[in-house]
C-alpha positions in Angstrom: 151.7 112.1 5.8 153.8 112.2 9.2 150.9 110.3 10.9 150.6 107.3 7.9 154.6 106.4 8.2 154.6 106.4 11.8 151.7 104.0 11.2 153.6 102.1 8.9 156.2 101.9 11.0 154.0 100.5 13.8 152.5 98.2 11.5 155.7 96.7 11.0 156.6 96.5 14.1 153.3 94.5 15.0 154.0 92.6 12.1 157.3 91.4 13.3 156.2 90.9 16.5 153.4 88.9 15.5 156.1 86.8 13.1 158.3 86.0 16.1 155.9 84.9 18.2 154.6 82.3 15.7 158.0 80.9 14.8 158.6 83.1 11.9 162.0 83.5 10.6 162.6 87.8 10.7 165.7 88.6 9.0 168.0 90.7 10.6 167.2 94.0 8.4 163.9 93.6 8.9 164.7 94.1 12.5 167.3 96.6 12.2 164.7 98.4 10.2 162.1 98.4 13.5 165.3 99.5 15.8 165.4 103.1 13.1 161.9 103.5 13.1 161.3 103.2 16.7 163.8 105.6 18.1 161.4 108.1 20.4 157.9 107.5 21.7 155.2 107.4 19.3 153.2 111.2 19.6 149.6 111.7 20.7 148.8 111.8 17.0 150.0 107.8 16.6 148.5 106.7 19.9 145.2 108.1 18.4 145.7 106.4 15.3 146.1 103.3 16.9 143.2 103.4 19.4 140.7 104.4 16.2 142.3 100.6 14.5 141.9 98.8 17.7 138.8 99.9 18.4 137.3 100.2 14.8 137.7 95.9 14.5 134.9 94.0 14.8 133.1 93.0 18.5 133.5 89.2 16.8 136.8 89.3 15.0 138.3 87.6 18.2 135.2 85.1 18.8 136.5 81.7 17.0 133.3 81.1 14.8 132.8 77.7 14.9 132.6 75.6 11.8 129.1 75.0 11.4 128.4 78.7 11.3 131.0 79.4 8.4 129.3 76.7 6.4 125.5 78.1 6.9 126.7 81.5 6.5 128.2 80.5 3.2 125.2 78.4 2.4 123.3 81.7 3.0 124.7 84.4 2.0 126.0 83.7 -2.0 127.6 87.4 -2.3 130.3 86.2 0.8 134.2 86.1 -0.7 136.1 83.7 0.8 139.7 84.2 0.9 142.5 81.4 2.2 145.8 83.7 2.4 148.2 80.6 2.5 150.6 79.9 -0.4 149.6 78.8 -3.6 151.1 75.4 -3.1 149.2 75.0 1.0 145.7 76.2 -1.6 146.6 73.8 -4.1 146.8 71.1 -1.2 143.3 71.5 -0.5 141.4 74.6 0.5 137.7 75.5 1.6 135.3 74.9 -1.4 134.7 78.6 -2.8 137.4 80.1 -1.6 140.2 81.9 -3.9 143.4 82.5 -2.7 145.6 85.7 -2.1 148.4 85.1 -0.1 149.0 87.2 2.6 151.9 89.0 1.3 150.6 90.0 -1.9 147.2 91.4 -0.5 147.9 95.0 -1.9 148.7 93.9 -4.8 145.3 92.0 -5.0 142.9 94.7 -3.5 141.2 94.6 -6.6 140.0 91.0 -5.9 138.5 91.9 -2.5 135.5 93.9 -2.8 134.7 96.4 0.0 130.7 96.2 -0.6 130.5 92.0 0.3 131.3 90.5 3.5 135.0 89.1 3.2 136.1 86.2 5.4 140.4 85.4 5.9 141.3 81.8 6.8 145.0 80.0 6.7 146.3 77.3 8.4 145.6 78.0 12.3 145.1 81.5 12.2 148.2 83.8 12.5 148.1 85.0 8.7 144.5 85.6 8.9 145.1 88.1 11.4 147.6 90.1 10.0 145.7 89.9 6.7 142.6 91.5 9.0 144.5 94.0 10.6 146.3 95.1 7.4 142.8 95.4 5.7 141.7 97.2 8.4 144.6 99.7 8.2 143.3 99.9 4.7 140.0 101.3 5.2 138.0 97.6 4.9 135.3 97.6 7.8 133.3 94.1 5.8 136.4 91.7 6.8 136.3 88.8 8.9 138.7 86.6 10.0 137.7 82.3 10.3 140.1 81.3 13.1 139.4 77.6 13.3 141.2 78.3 9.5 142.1 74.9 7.6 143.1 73.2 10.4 139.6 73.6 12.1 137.9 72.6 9.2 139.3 69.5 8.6 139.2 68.7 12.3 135.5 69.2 12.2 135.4 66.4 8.4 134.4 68.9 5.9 135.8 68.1 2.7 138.1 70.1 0.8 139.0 71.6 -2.4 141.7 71.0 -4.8 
């Protein structure tokens, strides 16, 4: 139990880091929560825990898989869930045909909607949801995720329709 709060707590320290670096506003007991949690240097137990995430992601989760290949992939394989994890009203704006939307925040409360026996595939706007969707889903056990870094942005550079 020691080891999956420590984890936590690095989780939401990557998470805020990841939310300042794209622009995102982090209120100030977010942080002050991060400045309790990381008072000592994480144990050989956490450092372990982290290298088995890091190194459990997928060789291609950082490759940028080009547009064409999400399409024939989807044109492929019928069984592949694609989920946009923007916000309702950025989904209702257009999304990728197929896709349903869970929006990043409320992914636990959605697991039931991602299936763990299907290849999954994350997408938002340019790519910085999508990966802390993957790396939460990855904390969570999911080894059939895949993240779609071009995201909407890509897609609609490259002329594919969209959704509504």
């Amino acid at each position: 139990m020691k080891i999956k709060k420590m984890i936590s707590g690095l989780l939401l320290v990557f998470l805020l880091v990841l939310m300042l670096l794209s622009g995102v506003f982090v209120p100030k007991s977010a942080l002050a929560a991060v400045d309790s949690k990381v008072t000592s240097p994480p144990s050989a137990e956490v450092y372990t825990a982290v290298d088995q995430l890091l190194n459990s992601l997928p060789r291609d989760y950082y490759t940028v898989m080009p547009v064409k290949q999400l399409k024939n992939k989807l044109k492929k394989e019928k069984d592949v869930v694609l989920v946009d994890v923007r916000q309702p009203s950025e989904y209702a704006s257009g999304h990728i045909p197929g896709a349903i939307n869970i929006p990043v925040r409320s992914l636990t409360k959605n697991l039931d909607k991602i299936p763990t026996d299907k290849p999954v595939i994350l997408y938002c706007s340019s790519g910085h949801r999508t990966a802390i969707g993957m790396t939460a889903l990855r904390l969570l056990g999911y080894t059939n995720v895949r993240s779609f870094p071009p995201s909407i942005n890509g897609w609609k550079a490259a002329g594919e329709p969209l959704e509504k």
